[in-house]
C-alpha positions in Angstrom: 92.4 114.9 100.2 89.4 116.9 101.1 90.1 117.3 104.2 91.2 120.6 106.3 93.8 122.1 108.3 93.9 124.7 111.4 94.2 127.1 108.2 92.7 124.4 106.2 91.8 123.3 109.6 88.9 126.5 109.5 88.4 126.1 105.5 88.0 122.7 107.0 91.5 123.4 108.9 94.0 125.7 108.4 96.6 124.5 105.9 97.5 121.9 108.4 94.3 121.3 109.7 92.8 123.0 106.6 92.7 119.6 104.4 89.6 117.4 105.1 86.2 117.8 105.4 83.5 119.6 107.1 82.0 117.2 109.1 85.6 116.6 111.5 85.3 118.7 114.2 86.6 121.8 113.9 87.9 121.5 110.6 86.2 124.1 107.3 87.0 122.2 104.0 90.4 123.3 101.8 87.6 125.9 99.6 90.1 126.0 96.3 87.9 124.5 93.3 90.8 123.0 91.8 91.4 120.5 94.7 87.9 119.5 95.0 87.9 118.4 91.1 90.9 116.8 91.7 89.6 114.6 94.5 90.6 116.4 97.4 94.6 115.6 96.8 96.4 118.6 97.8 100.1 117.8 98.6 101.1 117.2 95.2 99.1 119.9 93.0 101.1 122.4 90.8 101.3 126.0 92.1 98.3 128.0 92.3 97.4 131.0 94.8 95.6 128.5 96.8 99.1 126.6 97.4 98.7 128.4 100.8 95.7 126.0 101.6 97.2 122.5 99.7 101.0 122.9 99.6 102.9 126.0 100.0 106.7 124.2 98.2 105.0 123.7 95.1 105.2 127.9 95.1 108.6 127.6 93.8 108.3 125.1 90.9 105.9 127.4 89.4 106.1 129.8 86.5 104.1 133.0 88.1 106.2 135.1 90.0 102.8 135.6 91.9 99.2 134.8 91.7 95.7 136.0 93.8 92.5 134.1 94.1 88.9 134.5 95.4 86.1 131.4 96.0 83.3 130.6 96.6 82.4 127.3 98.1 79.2 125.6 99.3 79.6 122.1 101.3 76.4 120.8 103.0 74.0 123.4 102.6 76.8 125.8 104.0 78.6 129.0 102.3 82.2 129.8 102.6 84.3 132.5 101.1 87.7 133.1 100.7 91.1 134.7 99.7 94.2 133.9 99.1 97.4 134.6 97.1 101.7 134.5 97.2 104.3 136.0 95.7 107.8 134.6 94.7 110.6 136.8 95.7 113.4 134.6 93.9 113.5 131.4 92.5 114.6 130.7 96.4 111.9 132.2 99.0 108.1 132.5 98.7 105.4 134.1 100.8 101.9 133.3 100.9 98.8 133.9 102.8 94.6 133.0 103.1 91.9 134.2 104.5 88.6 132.1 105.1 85.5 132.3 106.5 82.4 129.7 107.0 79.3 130.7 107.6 77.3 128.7 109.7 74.0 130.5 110.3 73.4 134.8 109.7 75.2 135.5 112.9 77.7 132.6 113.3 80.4 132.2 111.1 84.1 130.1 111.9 87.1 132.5 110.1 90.8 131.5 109.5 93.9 132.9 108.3 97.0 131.3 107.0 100.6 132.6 106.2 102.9 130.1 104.9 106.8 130.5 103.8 108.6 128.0 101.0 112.2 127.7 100.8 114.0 126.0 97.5 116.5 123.9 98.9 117.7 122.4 95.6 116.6 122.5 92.1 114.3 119.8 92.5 113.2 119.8 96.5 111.8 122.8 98.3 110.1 122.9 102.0 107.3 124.6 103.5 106.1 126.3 106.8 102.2 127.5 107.6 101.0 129.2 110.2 96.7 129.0 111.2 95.0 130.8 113.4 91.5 129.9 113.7 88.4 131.5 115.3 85.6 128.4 116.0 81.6 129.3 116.9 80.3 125.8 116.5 79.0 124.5 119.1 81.0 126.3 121.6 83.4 129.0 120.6 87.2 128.7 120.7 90.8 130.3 119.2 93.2 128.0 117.7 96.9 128.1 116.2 98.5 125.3 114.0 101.2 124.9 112.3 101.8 122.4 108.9 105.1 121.5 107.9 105.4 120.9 103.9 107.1 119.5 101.1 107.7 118.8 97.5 109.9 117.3 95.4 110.0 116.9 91.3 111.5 114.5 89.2 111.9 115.5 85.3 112.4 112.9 82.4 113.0 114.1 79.0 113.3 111.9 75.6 113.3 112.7 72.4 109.9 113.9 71.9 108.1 114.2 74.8 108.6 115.6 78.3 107.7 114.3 81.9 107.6 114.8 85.6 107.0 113.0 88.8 105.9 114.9 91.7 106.0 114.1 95.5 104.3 115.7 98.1 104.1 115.3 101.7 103.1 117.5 104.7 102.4 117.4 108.5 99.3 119.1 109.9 97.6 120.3 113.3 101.0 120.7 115.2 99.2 122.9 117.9 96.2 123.1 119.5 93.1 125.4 120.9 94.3 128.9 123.0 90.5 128.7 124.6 87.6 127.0 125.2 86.6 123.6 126.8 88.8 121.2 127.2 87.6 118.7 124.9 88.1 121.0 121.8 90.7 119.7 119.4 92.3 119.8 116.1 93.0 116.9 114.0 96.7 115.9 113.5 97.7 114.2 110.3 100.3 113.3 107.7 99.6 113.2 104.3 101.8 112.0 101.1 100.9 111.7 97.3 102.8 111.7 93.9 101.8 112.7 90.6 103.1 111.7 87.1 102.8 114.5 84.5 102.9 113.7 80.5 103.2 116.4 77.9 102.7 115.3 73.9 103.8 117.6 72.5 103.1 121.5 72.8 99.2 120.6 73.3 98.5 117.7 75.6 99.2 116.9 78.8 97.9 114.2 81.4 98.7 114.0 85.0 97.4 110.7 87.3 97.8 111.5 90.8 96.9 109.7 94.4 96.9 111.0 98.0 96.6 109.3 101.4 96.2 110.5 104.8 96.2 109.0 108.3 94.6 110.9 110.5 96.0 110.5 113.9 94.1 112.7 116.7 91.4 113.1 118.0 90.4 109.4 118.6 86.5 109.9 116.9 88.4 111.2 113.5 90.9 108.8 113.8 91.7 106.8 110.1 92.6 106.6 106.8 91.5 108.5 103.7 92.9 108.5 100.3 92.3 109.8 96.8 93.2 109.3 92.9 92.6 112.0 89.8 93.0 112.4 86.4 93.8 115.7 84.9 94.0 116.3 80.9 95.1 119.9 79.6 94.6 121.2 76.0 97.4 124.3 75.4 97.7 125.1 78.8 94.4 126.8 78.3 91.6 124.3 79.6 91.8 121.3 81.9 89.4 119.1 82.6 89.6 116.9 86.1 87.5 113.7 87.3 88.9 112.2 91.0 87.6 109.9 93.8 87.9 110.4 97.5 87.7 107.3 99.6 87.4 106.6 103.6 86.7 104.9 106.3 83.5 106.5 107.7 80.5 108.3 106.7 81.2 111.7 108.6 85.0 112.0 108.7 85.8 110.3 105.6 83.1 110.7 103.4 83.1 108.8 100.6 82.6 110.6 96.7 83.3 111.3 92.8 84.3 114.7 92.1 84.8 116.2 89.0 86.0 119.9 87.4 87.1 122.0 85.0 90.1 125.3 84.9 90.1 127.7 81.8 92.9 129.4 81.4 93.0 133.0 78.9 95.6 135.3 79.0 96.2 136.4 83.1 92.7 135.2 84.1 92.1 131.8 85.6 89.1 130.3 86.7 88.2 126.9 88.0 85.4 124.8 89.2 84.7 122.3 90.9 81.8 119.3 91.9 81.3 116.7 94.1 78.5 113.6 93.9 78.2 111.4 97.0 75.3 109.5 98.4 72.1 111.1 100.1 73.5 112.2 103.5 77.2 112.6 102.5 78.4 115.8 103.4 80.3 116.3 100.7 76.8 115.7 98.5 76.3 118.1 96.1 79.4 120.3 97.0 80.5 123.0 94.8 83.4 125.2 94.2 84.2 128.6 92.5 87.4 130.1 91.8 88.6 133.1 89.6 92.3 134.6 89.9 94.7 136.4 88.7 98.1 135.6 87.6 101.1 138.0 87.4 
């Protein structure tokens, strides 16, 4: 979901606390474009360079033996910029890492770094570990470190003619806490879960349907339940086209809001957007995403 984690906490939260959205306390939103279009889920999205921030397993079910990425995202009125990439070793181990930083006014602006590790236990299940540290200057300054424990699972189906695959994600964020500051300052610890069902027809279609839901456990004001749902169609492999729907419980913490996006594909180049529409005093109104990567 659009929420954050410590790494995805400082994005919205590192990649455990990187995943929801801006508004939490001491969370930056998860800034990859492709998650926003897909409404926010994150635990069950196919490998990217910005698996660092949504699910670090889903490294090793890819086909690039490594990928890099650079966004740009806006969410409520405010800029953030980011980095992130991994590279595959083996069909077995993975490394990844992120950089992030939200600006908050010219001279105050919340950075994050994330380095996760995947391990393949099986040829269908693999696990992941990510580490946050995160540097707060809202409000009242503080240092953080998370950690988020990940993972993924796929399920193929074959026939005849057409080919399939279920996906499962899951992942538990915030497992840490602040280094500094007043004592009040906290990150949000959550678990997460999703699944998504892949169809290919043929060499040139494909359509996933995916949902996501997240309970939020701590602090007690961001305390709930959030979910979301997507649609993803793909034509060749070389454009998608995404609509999703994030729903919560509150205004602030779980905003409530339509995204939609697009990914274009061509040769090693791979760029993605994505948009958000919520009501007048969302924050999520009017968000935006930018991403452009490289595969290898």
């Amino acid at each position: 979901m659009k929420r954050l984690s410590l790494l995805s906490l400082l994005a919205v939260s590192l990649s455990g606390i990187f995943s929801t959205v801006a508004a939490q306390p001491y969370e930056v939103a998860n800034p990859d474009a492709r998650t926003l279009g897909f409404g926010g889920i994150e635990t069950v999205t196919t490998a990217d360079a910005y698996s660092v921030f949504n699910n670090p397993s889903a490294m090793l079910f890819g086909r690039q033996k490594a990928q890099a990425a650079t966004s740009f995202f806006t969410l409520n009125d405010k800029t953030s910029y980011s980095a992130a990439g991994y590279y595959k070793f083996n069909m077995q181990h993975a490394l990844a890492a992120g950089w992030t930083t939200y600006e908050l006014d010219t001279y105050r602006k919340n950075k994050a770094v994330s380095l996760a590790y995947s391990y393949r236990l099986n040829d269908r299940v693999a696990l992941g570990l990510t580490a946050d540290y995160a540097r707060f200057v809202r409000l009242q300054a503080g240092n953080a470190l998370s950690a988020t424990v990940s993972t993924q699972a796929i399920v193929p189906f074959e026939d005849d003619t057409d080919y399939s695959t279920l996906r499962l994600g899951a992942k538990f964020s915030g497992i840490g806490g602040f280094l500094d500051g007043p004592a009040g300052m906290k990150l949000p610890v959550s678990f997460a879960a999703g699944a998504a069902y892949e169809r290919f027809f043929g060499d040139a279609h494909a359509l996933t349907v995916a949902g996501e839901c997240r309970y939020v456990f701590s602090p007690n004001t961001a305390r709930g339940v959030e979910g979301g749902v997507a649609l993803e169609y793909s034509l060749m492999q070389l454009l998608q086209f995404r609509v999703g729907y994030h729903g919560g419980g509150e205004k602030l913490y779980f905003p409530n809001y339509f995204a939609m996006g697009v990914g274009v594909r061509f040769m090693h180049l791979c760029f993605d957007a994505g948009y958000a529409i919520a009501e007048k005093g969302s924050p999520m109104r009017n968000a935006y995403s930018l991403t452009i990567g490289l595969d290898f």
